[in-house]
C-alpha positions as CSV (number, residue, x, y, z in Angstrom):
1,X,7.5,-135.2,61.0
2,X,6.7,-134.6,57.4
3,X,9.1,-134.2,55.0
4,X,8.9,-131.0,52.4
5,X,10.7,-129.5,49.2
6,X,12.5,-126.9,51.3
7,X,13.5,-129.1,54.3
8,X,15.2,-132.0,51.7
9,X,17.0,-128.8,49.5
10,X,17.7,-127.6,52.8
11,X,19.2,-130.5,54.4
12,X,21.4,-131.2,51.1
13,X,22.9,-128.1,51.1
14,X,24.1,-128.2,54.9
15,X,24.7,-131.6,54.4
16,X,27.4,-130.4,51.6
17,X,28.8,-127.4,53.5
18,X,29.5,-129.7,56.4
19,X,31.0,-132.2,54.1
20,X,33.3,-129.3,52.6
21,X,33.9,-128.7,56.5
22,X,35.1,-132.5,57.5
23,X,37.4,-133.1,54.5
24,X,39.2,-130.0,55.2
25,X,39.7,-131.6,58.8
26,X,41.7,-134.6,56.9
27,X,42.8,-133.7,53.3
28,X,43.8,-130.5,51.5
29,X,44.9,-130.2,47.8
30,X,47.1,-127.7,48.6
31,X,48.3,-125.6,51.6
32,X,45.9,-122.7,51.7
33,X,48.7,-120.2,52.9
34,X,51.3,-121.2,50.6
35,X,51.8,-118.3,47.8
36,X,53.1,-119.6,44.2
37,X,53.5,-116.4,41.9
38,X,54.1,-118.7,39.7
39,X,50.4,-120.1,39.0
40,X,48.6,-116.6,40.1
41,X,45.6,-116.1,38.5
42,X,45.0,-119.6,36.9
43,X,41.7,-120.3,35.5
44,X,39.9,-123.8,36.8
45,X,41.6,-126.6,35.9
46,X,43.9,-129.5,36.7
47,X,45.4,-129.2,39.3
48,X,43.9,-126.2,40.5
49,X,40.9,-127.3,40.4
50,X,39.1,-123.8,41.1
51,X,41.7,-121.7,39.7
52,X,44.1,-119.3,41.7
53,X,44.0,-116.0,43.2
54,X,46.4,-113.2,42.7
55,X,48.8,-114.4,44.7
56,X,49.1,-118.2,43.8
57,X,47.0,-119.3,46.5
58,X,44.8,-122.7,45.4
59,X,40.8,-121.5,45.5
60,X,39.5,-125.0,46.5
61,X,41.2,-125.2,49.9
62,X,41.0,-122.3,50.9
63,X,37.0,-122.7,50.4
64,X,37.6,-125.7,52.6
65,X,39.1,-124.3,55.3
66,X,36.8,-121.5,54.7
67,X,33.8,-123.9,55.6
68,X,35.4,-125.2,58.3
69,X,35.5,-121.6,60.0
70,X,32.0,-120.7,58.6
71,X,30.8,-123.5,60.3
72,X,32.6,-123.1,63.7
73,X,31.6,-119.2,64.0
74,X,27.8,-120.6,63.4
75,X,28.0,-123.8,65.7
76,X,29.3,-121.1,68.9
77,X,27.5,-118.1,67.8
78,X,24.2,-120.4,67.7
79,X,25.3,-121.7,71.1
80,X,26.0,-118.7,72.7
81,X,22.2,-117.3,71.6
82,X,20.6,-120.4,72.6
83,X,22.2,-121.0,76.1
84,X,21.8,-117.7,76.9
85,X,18.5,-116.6,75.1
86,X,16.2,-119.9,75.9
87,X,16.5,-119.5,79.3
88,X,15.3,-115.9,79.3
89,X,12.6,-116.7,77.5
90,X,11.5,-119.3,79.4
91,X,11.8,-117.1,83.0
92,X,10.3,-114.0,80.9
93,X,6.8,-116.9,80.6
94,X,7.0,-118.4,83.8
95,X,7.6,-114.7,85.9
96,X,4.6,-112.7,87.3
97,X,4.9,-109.6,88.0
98,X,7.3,-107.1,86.7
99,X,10.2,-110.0,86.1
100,X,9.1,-111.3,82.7
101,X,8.9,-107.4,81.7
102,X,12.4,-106.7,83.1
103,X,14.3,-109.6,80.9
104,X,12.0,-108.9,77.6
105,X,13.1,-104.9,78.2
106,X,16.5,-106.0,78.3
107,X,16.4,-107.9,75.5
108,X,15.3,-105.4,73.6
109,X,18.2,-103.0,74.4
110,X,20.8,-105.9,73.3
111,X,18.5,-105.9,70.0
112,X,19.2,-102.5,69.5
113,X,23.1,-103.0,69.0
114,X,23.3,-105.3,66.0
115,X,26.5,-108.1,65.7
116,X,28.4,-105.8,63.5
117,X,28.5,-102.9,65.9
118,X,29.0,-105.0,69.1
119,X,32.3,-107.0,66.8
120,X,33.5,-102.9,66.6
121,X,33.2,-102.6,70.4
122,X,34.5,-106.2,71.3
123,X,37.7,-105.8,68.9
124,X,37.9,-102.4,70.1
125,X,38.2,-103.5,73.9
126,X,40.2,-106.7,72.9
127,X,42.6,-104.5,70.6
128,X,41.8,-106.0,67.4
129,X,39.3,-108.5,65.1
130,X,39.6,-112.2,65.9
131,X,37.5,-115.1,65.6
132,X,36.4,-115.6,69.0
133,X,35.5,-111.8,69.2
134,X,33.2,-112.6,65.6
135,X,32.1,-115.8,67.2
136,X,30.9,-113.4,70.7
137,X,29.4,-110.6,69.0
138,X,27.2,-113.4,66.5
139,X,25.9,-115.2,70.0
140,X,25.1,-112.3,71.8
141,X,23.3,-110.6,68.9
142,X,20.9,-113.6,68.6
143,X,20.0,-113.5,72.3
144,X,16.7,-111.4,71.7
145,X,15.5,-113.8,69.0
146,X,16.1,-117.2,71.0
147,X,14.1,-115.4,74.3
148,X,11.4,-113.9,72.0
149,X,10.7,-117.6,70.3
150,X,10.7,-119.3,73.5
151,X,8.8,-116.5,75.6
152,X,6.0,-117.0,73.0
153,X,6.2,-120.9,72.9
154,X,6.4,-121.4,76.4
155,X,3.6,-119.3,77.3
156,X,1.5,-121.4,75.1
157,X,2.7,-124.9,77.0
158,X,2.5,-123.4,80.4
159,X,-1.3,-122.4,79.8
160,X,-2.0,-125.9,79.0
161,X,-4.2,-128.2,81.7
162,X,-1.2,-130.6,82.2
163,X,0.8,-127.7,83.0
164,X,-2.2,-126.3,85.4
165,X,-2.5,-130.6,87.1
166,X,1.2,-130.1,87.7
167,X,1.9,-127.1,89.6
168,X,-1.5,-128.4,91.7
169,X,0.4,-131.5,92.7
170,X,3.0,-129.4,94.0
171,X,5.9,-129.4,90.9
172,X,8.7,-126.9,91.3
173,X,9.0,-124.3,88.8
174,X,12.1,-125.7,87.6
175,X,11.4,-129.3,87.1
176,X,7.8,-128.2,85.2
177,X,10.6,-125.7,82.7
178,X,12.6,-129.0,82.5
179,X,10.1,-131.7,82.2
180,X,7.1,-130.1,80.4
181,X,8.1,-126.8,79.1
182,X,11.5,-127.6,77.3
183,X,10.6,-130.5,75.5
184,X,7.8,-128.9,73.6
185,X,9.4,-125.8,72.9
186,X,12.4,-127.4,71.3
187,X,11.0,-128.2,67.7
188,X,10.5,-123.9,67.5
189,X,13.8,-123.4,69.2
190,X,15.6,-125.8,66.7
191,X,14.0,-124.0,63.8
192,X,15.2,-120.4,65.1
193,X,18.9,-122.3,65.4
194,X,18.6,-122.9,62.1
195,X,17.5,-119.4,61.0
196,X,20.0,-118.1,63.0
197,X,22.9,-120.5,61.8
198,X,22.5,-118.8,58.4
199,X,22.3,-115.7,59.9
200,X,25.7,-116.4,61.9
201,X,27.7,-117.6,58.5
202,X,26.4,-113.8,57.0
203,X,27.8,-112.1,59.8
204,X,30.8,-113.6,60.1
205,X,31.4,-112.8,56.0
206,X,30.6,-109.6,56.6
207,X,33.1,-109.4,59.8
208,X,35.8,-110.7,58.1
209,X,35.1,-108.3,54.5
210,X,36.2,-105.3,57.4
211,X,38.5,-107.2,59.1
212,X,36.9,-107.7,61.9
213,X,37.2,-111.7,62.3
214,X,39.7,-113.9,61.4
215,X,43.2,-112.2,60.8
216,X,44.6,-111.8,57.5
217,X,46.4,-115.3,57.3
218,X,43.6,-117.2,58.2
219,X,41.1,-118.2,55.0
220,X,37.3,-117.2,54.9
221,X,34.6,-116.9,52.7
222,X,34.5,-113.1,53.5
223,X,38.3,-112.4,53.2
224,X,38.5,-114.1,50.0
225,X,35.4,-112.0,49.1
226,X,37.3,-109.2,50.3
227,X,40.3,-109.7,48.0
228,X,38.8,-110.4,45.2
229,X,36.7,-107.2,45.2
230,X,39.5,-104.6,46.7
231,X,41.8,-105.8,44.0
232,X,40.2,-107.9,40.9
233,X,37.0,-106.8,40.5
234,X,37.8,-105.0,37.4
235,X,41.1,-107.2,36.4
236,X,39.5,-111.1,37.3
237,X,36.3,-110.8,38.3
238,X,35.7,-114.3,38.6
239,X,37.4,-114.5,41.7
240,X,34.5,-113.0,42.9
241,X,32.5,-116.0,42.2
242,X,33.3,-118.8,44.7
243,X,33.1,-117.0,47.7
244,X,30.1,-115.6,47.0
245,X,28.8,-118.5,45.6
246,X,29.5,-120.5,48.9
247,X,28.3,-118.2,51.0
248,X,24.9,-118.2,49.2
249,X,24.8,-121.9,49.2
250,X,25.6,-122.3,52.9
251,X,22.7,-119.2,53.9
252,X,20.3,-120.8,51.8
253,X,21.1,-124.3,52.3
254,X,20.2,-123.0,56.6
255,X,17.4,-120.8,55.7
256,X,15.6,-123.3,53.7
257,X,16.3,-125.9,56.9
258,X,14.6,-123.8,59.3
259,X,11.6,-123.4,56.7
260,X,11.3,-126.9,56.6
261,X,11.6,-127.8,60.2
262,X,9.0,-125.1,60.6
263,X,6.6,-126.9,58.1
264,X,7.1,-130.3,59.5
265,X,6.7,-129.1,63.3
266,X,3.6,-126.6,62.3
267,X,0.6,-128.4,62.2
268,X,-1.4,-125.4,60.2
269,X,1.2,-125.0,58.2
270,X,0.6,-128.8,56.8
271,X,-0.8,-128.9,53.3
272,X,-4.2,-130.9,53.1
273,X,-4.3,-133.4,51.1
């Protein structure tokens, strides 16, 4: 695999996002829900190292914990698409006839209802916004990009001769999928998981700006986002900065991943030297 610009950028930014994730899991400056009106408002600094927000609150663990969450809504979300979506694909390839047709068609219809508008419908039928309903709505959204990906990869393996010089020895279906077809389509499917990971983190800011994932107790990037706009964006506008700034770095940081990934796995994409 060859290594590029965007998959080393790429790969450092994850790589700090996750680390922001696992030290939250051990060690916190501060307790992210305790409120000090004391210290509200406080500029970067020692021993706040990111400042405060209007209520006290210390910045940098709540961005902690906020990249724990980000990072646990993309890991399911990601999941959920992939388990469910890879599958598809792979029948949609392998069916003659009118099967293939019938799970691309229905594909499309879950396309047609994007994650924000199935988060409305889930917290409406759940009676309210939580993570698992954010983390639902992400993974089911990305079901019509995982089967598309590995429709069109797996038809490309299964018209290869090997493929042919299997099913003539008399290979099921299923173990040619397992054996032959999965294996080669996992470099494309591990660059759409990392598309999609990015993808996942934006969706679950957005869901929590409108209250639609985590409750109100419960530090994100997008709730913190959320505060700082509804009531400091004229005041303190810099408390718009780290949340937004996080959230960049982590969408980036995934985006650039899967456009490395996809250079390294794409031979034509390979510069000649």
């Amino acid at each position: 695999m060859k290594r590029s610009g965007s998959l080393i950028v790429g790969l450092t930014l994850v790589g700090f996002v996750t680390l922001l994730a696992l030290v939250s899991l051990f060690w916190l400056p501060f307790d992210p829900g305790h409120v000090d009106a004391s210290v509200r408002l406080s500029p970067p600094g020692w021993p706040h190292l990111l400042g405060t927000d209007g209520m006290g609150q210390d910045i940098f663990s709540r961005i902690l914990v906020g990249a724990r969450v980000c990072l646990q809504v993309g890991v399911i979300a990601v999941a959920i698409g992939a388990l469910i979506g890879v599958p598809a694909g792979m029948a949609a390839a392998a069916s003659k006839g009118w099967g293939g047709h019938i799970v691309m068609r229905a594909t499309d219809i879950v396309l047609a209802f994007p994650a924000l508008l199935l988060a409305i419908l889930l917290a409406a039928a759940r009676g309210g916004g939580s993570i698992p309903t954010a983390m639902t709505a992400i993974g089911i959204a990305s079901v019509p990009a995982f089967a598309r990906v590995a429709r069109g990869a797996s038809l490309q393996v299964l018209s290869q001769d090997y493929i042919v010089a299997a099913r003539a020895c008399g290979t099921r279906p299923l173990r040619i999928a397992v054996t032959h077809v999965l294996p080669n389509i996992a470099p494309v499917v591990a660059v759409q998981a990392s598309v999609s990971f990015g993808l996942a983190i934006l969706a679950e800011a957005a869901l929590s700006y409108l209250g639609l994932s985590a409750s109100p107790t419960t530090p994100t990037w997008g709730r913190m986002l959320y505060d700082a706009v509804q009531n400091y964006i004229f005041s303190n506008p810099a408390l718009l900065l780290w949340p937004s700034l996080f959230i960049a770095l982590a969408v980036l940081g995934f985006n650039l991943l899967g456009d490395g990934l996809r250079e390294a796995f794409d031979p034509t994409l390979r510069e000649v030297r």
